[in-house]
C-alpha positions as CSV (number, residue, x, y, z in Angstrom):
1,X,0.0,0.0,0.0
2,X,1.1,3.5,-0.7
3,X,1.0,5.9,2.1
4,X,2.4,9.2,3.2
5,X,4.2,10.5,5.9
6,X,5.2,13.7,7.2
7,X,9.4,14.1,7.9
8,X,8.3,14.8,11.3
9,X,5.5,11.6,11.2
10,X,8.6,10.0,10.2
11,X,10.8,10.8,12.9
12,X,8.1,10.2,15.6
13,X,6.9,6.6,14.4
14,X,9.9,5.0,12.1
15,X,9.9,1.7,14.1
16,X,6.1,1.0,13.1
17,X,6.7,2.8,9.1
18,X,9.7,-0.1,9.5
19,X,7.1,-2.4,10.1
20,X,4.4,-1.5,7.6
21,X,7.5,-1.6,5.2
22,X,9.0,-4.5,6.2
23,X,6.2,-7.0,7.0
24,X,3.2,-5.2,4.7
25,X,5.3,-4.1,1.6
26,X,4.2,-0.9,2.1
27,X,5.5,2.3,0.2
28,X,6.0,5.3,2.3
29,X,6.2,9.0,0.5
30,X,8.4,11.4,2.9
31,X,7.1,14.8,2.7
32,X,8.1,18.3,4.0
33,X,5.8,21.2,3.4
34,X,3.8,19.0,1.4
35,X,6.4,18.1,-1.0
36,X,7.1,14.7,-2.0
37,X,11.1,14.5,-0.9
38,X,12.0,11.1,0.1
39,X,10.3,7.6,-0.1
40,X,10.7,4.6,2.0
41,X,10.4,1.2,0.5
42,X,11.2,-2.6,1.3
43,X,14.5,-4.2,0.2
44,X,12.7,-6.3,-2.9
45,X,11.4,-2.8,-4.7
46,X,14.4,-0.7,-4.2
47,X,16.9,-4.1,-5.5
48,X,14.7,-3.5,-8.4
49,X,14.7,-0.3,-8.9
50,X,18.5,-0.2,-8.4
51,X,18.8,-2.5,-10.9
52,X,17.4,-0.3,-13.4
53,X,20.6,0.8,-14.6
54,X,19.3,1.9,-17.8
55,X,17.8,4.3,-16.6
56,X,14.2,2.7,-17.3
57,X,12.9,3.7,-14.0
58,X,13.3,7.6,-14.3
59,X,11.8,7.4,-17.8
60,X,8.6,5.6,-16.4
61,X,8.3,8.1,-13.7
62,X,9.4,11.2,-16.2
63,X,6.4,10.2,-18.0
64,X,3.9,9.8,-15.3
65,X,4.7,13.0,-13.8
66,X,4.1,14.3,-16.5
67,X,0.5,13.8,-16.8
68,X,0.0,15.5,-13.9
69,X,2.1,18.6,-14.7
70,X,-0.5,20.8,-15.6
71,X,-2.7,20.2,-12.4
72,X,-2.8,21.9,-9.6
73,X,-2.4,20.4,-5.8
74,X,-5.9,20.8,-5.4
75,X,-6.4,19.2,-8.5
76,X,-3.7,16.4,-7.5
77,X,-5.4,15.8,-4.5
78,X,-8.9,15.4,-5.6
79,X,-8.3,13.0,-8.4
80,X,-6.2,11.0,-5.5
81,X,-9.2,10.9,-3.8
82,X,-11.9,10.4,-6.2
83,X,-9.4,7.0,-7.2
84,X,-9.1,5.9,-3.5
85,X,-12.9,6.2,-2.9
86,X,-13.4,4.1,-6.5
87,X,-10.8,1.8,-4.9
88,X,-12.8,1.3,-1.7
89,X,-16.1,1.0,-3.5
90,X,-15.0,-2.2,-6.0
91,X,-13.0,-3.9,-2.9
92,X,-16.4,-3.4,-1.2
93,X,-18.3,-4.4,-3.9
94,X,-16.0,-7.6,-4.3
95,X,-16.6,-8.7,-0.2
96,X,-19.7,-8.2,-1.0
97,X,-20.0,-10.4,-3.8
98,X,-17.8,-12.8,-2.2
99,X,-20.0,-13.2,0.8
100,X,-22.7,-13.2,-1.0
101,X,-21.5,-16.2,-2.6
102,X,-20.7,-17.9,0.8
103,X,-17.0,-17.3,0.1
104,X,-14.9,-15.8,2.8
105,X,-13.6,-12.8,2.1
106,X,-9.8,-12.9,1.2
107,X,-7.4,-10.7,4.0
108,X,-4.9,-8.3,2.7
């Protein structure tokens, strides 16, 4: 899962971001006044990534980013959430279905 954390979120709880990395695979963004600065991510992703020596990596992001270029944060921010509430909805939708079905819901 991606998340987010303040520098000083960071600094305050980096045993239990450790863990959500470590154990969860989770990918943390490092902010400072609401910039994106830093990330923190588990050994598997950034082996990958470092072996990206072709560069590969930075054109893939180059290229996202720049989709977004013309957006403001506001703008950023509400297509983040409009995705995340989507998200939410079809995982809902899929328990649903599932249990509907007499299946168990899978954990994540």
């Amino acid at each position: 899962m991606l998340r987010e954390a303040t520098a000083m979120n960071v600094r305050q709880n980096l045993g239990e971001l450790l863990n959500g990395v470590q154990y969860r695979h989770d990918s943390i963004v490092i902010t400072k006044a609401g910039k994106p600065v830093a990330a923190l991510v588990d050994m598997a992703t950034f082996e990958r990534m470092r072996r990206k020596n072709d560069g590969e990596f930075e054109k893939l992001w180059a290229q996202f980013a720049k989709g977004f270029e013309d957006l403001s944060d506001d703008e950023a921010q509400a297509l983040a959430s409009q995705a995340l509430e989507e998200a939410r909805a079809e995982i809902s939708a899929k328990a649903a279905s599932a249990e509907a079905a007499g299946n168990k819901p899978a954990e994540s």
